[in-house]
C-alpha positions in Angstrom: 94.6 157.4 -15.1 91.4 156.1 -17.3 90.3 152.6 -17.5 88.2 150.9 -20.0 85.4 149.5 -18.7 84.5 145.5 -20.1 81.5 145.3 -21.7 78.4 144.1 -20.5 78.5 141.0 -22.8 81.3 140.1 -21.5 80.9 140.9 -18.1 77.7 138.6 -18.0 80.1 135.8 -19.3 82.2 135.8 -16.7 79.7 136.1 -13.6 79.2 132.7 -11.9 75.5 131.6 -11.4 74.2 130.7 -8.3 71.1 128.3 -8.0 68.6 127.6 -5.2 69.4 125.6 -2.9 66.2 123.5 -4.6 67.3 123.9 -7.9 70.8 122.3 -6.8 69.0 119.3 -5.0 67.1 118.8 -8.3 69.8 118.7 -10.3 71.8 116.1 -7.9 68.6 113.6 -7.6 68.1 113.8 -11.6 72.3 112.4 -12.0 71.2 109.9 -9.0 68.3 108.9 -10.8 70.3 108.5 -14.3 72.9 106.9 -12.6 70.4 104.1 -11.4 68.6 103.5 -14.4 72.0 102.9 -16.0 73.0 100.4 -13.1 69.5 98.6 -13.3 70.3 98.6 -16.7 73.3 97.4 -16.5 72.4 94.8 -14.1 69.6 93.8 -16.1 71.8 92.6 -19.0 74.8 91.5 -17.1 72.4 88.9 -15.0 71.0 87.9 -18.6 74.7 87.7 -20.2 75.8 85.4 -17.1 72.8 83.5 -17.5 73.3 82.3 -20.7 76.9 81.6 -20.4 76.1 79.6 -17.5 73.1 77.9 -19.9 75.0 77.4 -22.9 78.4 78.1 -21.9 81.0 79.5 -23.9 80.6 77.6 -27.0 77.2 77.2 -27.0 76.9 80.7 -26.7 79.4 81.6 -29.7 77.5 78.8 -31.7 74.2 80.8 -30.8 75.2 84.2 -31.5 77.2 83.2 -34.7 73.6 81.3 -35.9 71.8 84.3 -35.1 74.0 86.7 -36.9 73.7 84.4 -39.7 70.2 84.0 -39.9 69.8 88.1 -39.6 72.0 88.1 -42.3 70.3 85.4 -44.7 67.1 87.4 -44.1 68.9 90.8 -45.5 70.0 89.0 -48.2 66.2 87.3 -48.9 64.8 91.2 -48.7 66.9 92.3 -51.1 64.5 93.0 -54.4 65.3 90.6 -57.2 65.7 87.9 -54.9 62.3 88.5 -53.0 60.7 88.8 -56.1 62.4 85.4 -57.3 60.9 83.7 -54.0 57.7 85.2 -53.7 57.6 83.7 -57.5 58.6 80.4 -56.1 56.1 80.4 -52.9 53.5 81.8 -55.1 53.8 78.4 -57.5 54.2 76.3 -54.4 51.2 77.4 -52.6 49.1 77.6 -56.1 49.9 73.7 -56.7 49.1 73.0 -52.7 45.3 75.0 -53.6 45.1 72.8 -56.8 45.2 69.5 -54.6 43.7 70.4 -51.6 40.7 73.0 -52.9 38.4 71.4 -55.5 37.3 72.4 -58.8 36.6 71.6 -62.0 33.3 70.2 -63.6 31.2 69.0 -61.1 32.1 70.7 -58.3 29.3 72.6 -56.2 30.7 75.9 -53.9 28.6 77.0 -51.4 29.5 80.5 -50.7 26.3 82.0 -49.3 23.0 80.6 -47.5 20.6 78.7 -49.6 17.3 81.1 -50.1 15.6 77.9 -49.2 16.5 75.5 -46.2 17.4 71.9 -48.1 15.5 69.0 -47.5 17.1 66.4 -45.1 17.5 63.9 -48.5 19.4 67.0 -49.6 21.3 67.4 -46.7 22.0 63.7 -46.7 23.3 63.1 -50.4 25.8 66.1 -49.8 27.4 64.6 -46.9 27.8 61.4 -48.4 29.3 63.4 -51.6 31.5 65.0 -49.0 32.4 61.9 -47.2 33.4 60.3 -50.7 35.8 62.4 -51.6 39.2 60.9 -52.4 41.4 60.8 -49.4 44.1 59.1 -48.2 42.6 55.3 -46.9 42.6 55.4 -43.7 40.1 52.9 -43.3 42.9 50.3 -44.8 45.3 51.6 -42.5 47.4 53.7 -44.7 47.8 56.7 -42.6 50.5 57.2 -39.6 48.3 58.0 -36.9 45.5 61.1 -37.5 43.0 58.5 -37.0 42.8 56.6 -33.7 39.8 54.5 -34.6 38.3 52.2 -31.8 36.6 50.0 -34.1 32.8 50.4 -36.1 30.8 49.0 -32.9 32.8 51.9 -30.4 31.7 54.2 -33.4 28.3 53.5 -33.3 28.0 53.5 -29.4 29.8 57.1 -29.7 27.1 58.0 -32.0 24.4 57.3 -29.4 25.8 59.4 -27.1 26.2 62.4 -29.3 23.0 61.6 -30.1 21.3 61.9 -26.4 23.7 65.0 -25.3 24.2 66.6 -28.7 22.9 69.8 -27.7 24.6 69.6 -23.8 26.7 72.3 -22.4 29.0 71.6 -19.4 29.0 75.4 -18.6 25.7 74.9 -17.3 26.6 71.8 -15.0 22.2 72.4 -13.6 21.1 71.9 -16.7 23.5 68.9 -17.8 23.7 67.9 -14.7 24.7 64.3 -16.2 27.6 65.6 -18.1 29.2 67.5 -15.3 28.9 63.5 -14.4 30.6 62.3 -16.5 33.5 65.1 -16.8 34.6 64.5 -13.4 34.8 60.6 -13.6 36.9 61.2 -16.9 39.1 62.9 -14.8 39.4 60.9 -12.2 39.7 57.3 -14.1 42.8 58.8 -16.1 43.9 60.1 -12.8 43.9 56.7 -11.2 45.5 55.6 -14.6 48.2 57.6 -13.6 48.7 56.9 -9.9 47.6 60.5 -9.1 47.8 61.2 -4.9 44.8 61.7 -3.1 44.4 65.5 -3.3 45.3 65.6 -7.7 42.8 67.1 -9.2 42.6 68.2 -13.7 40.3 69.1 -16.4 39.1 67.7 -19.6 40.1 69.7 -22.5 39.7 70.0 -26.7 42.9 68.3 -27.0 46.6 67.9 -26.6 47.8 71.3 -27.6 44.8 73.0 -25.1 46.3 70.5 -22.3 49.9 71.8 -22.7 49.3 75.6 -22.7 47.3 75.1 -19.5 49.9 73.6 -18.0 51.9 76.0 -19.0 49.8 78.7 -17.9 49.8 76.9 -14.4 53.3 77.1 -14.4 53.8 80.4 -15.3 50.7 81.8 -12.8 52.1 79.6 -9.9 55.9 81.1 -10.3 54.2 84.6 -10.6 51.8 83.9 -7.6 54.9 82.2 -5.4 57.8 83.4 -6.2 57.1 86.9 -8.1 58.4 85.9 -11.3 57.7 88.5 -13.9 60.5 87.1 -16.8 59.1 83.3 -16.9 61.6 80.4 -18.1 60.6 76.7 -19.0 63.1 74.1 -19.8 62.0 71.9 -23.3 63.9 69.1 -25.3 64.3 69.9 -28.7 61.6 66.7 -29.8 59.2 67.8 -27.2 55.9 69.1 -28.9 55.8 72.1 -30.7 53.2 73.1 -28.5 55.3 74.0 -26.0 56.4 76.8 -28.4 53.3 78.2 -28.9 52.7 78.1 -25.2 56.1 80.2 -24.9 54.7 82.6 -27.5 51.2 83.1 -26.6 51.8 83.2 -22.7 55.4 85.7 -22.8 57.5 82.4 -21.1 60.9 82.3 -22.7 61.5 78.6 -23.9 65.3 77.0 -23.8 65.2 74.0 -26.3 67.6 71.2 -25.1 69.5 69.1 -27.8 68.7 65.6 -27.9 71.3 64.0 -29.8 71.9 60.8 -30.8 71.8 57.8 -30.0 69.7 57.8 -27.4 67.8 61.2 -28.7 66.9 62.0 -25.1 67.8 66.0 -23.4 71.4 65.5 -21.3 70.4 66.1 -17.5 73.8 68.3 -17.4 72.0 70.6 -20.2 68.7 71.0 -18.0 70.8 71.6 -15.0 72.4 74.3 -16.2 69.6 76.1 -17.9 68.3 76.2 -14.6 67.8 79.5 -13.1 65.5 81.8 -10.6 63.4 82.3 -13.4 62.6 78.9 -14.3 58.8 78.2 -14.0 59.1 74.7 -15.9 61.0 71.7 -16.7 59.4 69.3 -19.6 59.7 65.9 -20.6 57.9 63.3 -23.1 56.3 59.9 -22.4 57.0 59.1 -25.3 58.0 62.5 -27.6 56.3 62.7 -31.0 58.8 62.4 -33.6 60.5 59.4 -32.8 59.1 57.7 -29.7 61.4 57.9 -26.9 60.6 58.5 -23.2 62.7 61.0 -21.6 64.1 60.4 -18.7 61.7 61.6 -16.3 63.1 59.9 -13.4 66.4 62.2 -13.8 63.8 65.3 -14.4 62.4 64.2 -11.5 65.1 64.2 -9.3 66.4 67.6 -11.3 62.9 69.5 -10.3 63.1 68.3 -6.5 66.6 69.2 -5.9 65.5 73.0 -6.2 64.8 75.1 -3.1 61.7 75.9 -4.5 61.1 72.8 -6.5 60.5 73.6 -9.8 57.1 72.5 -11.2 57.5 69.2 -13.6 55.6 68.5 -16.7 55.3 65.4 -18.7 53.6 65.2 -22.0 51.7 61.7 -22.6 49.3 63.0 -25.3 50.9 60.6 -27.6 50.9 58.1 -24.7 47.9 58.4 -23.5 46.0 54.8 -23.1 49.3 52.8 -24.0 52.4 53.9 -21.8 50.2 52.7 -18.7 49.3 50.0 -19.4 52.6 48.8 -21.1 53.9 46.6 -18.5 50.9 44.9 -17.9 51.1 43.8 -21.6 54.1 42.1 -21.8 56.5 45.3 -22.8 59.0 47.0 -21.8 58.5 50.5 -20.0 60.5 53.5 -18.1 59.0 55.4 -15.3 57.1 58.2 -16.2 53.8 58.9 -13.8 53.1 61.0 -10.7 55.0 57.9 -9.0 58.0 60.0 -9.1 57.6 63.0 -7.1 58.7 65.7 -9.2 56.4 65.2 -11.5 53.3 68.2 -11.1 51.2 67.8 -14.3 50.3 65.5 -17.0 48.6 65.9 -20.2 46.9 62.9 -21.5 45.1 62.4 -24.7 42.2 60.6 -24.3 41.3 60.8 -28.0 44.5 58.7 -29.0 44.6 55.8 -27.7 42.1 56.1 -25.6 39.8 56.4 -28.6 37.4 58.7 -27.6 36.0 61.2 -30.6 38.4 64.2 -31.7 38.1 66.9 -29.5 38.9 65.4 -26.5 42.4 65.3 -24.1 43.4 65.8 -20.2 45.3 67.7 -18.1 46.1 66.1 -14.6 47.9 67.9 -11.7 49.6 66.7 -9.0 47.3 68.8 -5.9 44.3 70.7 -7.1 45.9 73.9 -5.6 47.9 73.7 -8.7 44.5 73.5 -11.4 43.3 76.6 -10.1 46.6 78.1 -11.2 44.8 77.4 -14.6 41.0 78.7 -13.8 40.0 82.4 -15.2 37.6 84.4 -12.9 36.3 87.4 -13.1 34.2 88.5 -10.2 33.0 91.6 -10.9 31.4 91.5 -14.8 28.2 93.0 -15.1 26.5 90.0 -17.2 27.1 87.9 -13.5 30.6 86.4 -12.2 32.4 84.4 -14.6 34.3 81.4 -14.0 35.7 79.0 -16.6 38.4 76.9 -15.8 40.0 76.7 -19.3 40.3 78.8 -22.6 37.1 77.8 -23.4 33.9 78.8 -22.6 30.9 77.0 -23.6 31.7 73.3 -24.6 30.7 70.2 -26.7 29.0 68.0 -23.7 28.2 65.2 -26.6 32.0 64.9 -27.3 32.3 64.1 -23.1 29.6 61.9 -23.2 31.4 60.0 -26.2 34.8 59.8 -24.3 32.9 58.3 -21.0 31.4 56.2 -23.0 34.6 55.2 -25.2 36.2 54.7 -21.7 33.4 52.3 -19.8 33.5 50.5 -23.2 36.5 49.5 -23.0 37.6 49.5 -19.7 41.3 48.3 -18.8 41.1 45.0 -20.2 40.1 46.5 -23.5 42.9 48.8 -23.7 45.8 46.2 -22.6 44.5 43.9 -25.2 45.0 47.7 -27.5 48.2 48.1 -26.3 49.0 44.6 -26.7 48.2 44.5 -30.4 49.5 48.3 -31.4 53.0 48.1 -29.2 52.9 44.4 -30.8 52.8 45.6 -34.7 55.3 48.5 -33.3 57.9 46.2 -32.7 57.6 44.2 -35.6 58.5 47.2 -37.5 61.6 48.1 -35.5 62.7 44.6 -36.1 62.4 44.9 -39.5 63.9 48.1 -39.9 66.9 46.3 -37.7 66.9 42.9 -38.8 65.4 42.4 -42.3 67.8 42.3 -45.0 65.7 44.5 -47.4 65.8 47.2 -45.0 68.0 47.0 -42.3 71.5 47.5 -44.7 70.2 51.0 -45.8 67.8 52.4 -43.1 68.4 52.6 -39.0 66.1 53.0 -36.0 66.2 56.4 -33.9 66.8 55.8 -30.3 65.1 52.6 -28.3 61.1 53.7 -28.8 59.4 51.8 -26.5 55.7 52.8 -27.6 53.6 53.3 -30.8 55.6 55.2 -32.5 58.6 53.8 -34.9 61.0 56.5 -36.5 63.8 55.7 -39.1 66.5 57.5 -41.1 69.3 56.4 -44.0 72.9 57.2 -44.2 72.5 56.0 -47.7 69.9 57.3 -49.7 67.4 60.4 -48.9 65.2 59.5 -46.9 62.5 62.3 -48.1 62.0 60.2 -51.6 61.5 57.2 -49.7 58.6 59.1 -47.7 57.4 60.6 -50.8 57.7 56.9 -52.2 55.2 55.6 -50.3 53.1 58.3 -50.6 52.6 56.9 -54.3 51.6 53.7 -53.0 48.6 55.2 -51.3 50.8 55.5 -47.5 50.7 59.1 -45.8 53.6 58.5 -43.1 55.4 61.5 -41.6 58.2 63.0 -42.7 60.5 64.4 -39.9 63.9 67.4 -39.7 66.6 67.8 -37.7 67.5 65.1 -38.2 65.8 64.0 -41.5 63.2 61.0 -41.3 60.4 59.2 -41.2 58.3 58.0 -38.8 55.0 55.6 -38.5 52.5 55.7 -35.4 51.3 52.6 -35.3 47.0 52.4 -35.1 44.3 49.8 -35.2 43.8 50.1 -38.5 47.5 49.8 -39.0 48.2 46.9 -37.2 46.3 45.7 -40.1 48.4 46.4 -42.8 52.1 46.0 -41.1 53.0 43.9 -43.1 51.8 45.2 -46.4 53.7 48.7 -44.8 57.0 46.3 -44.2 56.6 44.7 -47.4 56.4 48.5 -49.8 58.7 50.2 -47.7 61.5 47.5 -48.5 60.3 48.2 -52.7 60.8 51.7 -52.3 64.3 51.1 -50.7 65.1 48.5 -53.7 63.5 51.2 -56.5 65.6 54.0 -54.9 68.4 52.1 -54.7 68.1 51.3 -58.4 67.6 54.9 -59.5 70.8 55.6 -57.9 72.4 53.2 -59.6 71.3 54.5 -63.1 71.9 57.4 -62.1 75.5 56.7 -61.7 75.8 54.9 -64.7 74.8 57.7 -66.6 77.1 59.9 -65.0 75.0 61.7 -62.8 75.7 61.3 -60.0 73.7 59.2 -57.0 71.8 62.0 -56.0 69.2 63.0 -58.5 67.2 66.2 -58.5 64.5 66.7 -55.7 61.0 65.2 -57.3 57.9 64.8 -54.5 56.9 67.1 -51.8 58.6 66.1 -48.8 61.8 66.4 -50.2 60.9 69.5 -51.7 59.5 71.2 -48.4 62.1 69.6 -46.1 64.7 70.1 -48.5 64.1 73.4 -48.4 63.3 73.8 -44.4 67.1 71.9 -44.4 69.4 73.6 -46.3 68.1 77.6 -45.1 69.7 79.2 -42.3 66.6 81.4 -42.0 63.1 79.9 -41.8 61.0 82.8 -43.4 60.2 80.7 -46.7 59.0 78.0 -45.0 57.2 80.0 -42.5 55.7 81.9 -45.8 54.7 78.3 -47.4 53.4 77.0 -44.1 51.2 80.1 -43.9 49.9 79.7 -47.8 48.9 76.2 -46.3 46.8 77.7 -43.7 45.4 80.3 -46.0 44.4 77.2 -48.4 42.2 75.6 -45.8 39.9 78.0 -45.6 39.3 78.8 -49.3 35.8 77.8 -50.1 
């Protein structure tokens, strides 16, 4: 009988293919290997997911993915062409009307773009700066502005002036060759140390100001949790009102920041919302002594216990830039105060400003720590550069020695019984603002007090009228208070020059109140409706920052701003 043979093609098809042993052990540890990447993955997201439902919990977690879908969304809808080009139109006139107030021009104005062919001659020199020093500002000097200015008085100014003078060309990275400003440095540190009831082995650093002393402490933090516990995804723990530095701390340093709400009315972070934000990747917890927008002290006695009650007690941070000479010494003046030191013994770090309240020249602020161990958390060294080994124990390098010469001497001016009699008068004119924001008639039926402050600063809202064209208001009478969000208002920081003009301050704000009040009543008569159309800048910009789920606007018109300050 024939057959008919299959054809080779086919034949081919239906032989089965042995491998190598190798090949087949190749093959089995590339599946292992996929398969553990996927769990690790897995693992990764699932620890992340429980996380934040532990954080947030179920409804905070809706409420922040439901807020983040809508802000994607908004910031389609802003891309989309006619309604970027209707924005950037918008921005474009905002930050064009910003350059016309802030950049000068017109007849009479000199620009200095390049180097003179010809060095000036010191009369010259002179007559410019005073030209430059004229300029119409915002009068400080009469104790118009909400702090900025933390002025010590015109015979502290003059004794600061001497000792720019003598060190004006010092440099404390060369402690041999100033040797009398590496001096001074260290007893800076220790006075605000002792300030603070620092232990015997706390140690700090003198820095160029608030903002540098909270990103060091945060860069202690997040170098300590690395160094001790091998944290490589870095968590800190911030109320909502603590200062934005924080943020840019989070930002520039990779640290991951969990804003706690701080509602009213006591404005203050829940311990319950810390607590469960808490996790093996927390490198932080934060509080304020008092916080900048409306003056309250967190607890920091609860943070205390909060940081302590971890196995590997979580590092504590307390901001008292905004403190600085006055929340230490507020008992001894008569007031009112909360605990808030390295008393408490979950407290690690403090920043103090000691150009606040301390009123040393601009340029000048602390950063304490609760063992010195934790400052060299802070310190960059490299050891092996070829121009020598390097050691700086801050961002900076080279440093102003004349602005540390004018802090010591700011602070042996005025020594403690200077800055109790400071406190005395500043806290003093504080409170008689809160009372008449509570208590006065003109003020008190329209306008309420945020929280309990129990410092300088005195912050205050309406449920009646907007609050932004009261703050813009004022700003027509010659004040330059500060406007606030979330929620809207407006807060004063009481300074020397203020105390002042408190009552000139008490006296305009209850006009503004009666003339806004009085719009809104023509308004109604004419059928309009309270509410009229939004006139001055703050309730432009913070209408604006208000009402928009997604910040890019604001974030473009805050940028313009920057842009502006440098156009010549």
């Amino acid at each position: 009988m024939g057959s008919s043979r299959i054809p080779v093609s086919l034949q081919n098809s239906f032989s089965t293919k042995k491998g190598t042993p190798r090949g087949n052990l190749l093959a089995v540890n590339i599946d292992l290997l996929r398969n553990l990447i996927f769990f690790l993955f897995l693992l990764r997201w699932t620890r992340k997911g429980a996380r934040k439902l532990k954080g947030r919990g179920i409804i905070g977690t809706t409420v922040d993915a439901y807020t983040s879908i809508r802000r994607t969304l908004y910031g389609l809808f802003l891309r989309t062409p006619w309604i970027r080009s209707q924005v950037q139109k918008q921005v474009t006139e905002a930050i064009s009307k910003l350059e016309g107030k802030l950049v000068p021009k017109g007849p009479g104005t000199s620009r200095y773009l390049t180097l003179p062919k010809e060095g000036w001659t010191e009369e010259q020199t002179r007559a410019e700066l005073q030209k430059l020093g004229d300029m119409e500002h915002t009068r400080w000097e009469d104790g118009l502005v909400s702090g900025a200015v933390y002025h010590g008085g015109n015979e502290m100014v003059r004794l600061q002036t001497e000792a720019f003078e003598k060190f004006l060309v010092a440099n404390p990275i060369h402690p041999d060759v100033f040797p009398g400003v590496r001096k001074m440095e260290a007893e800076i540190v220790a006075m605000v140390l002792a300030m603070f009831n620092a232990p015997e082995d706390a140690a700090g650093v003198t820095t160029s100001g608030g903002t540098e002393s909270i990103l060091m402490a945060c860069l202690s933090a997040r170098q300590k949790g690395y160094a001790e516990r091998g944290i490589t995804e870095p968590e800190m723990i911030v109320p909502e009102t603590a200062h934005a530095a924080f943020r840019k701390a989070g930002e520039y340093f990779k640290i991951k920041v969990h804003l706690v709400a701080c509602p009213a009315p006591t404005y203050r972070a829940q311990t319950s919302s810390i607590s469960r934000l808490i996790n093996s990747n927390t490198i932080l917890l934060v509080g304020s002594a008092p916080n900048f927008p409306h003056g309250i002290i967190d607890d920091i006695s609860a943070l205390s216990t909060l940081a302590l009650k971890r196995n590997n007690k979580i590092p504590l941070h307390v901001d008292c830039c905004l403190g600085s000479f006055l929340i230490p010494f507020l008992s001894r003046a008569g007031f009112d105060s909360d605990p808030f030191d390295f008393r408490l013994p979950g407290v690690t770090s403090i920043s103090c400003d000691t150009h606040k309240y301390g009123f040393a020249p601009k340029g000048n602020s602390t950063v304490l720590y609760r063992s010195a161990r934790l400052r060299t958390y802070q310190y960059y060294i490299s050891p092996d550069w070829s121009g020598g080994v390097y050691a700086s124990p801050g961002i900076a390098g080279s440093r102003p020695g004349a602005l540390i010469a004018g802090c010591w001497a700011s602070l042996m001016s005025q020594g403690e019984s200077g800055y109790i009699s400071a406190c005395q008068r500043i806290v003093g004119a504080a409170k008689q603002i809160e009372t008449a924001v509570r208590q006065s008639p003109a003020l008190s039926e329209d306008l309420f007090v945020l929280g309990k402050p129990l410092v300088s600063v005195v912050a205050f809202s309406s449920s009646s009228l907007n609050v932004y064209d009261l703050a813009d208001a004022m700003s027509r009478k010659g004040w330059h208070l500060n406007a606030l969000q979330n929620p809207p208002a407006i807060h004063v920081a009481v300074t020397l020059p203020i105390v002042a003009a408190v009552d000139r301050l008490i006296g305009d704000l209850g006009a503004v109140v009666e003339e806004e009040k009085e719009r809104e009543r023509v308004r109604v008569a004419e059928g309009k409706g309270a509410k009229g159309g939004v006139k001055g800048d703050a309730a432009a910009l913070y209408g604006v920052a208000g009402s928009l789920p997604n910040k890019s606007v604001v974030v473009q018109l805050a940028g313009g701003f920057l842009d502006t300050l440098y156009k010549a």
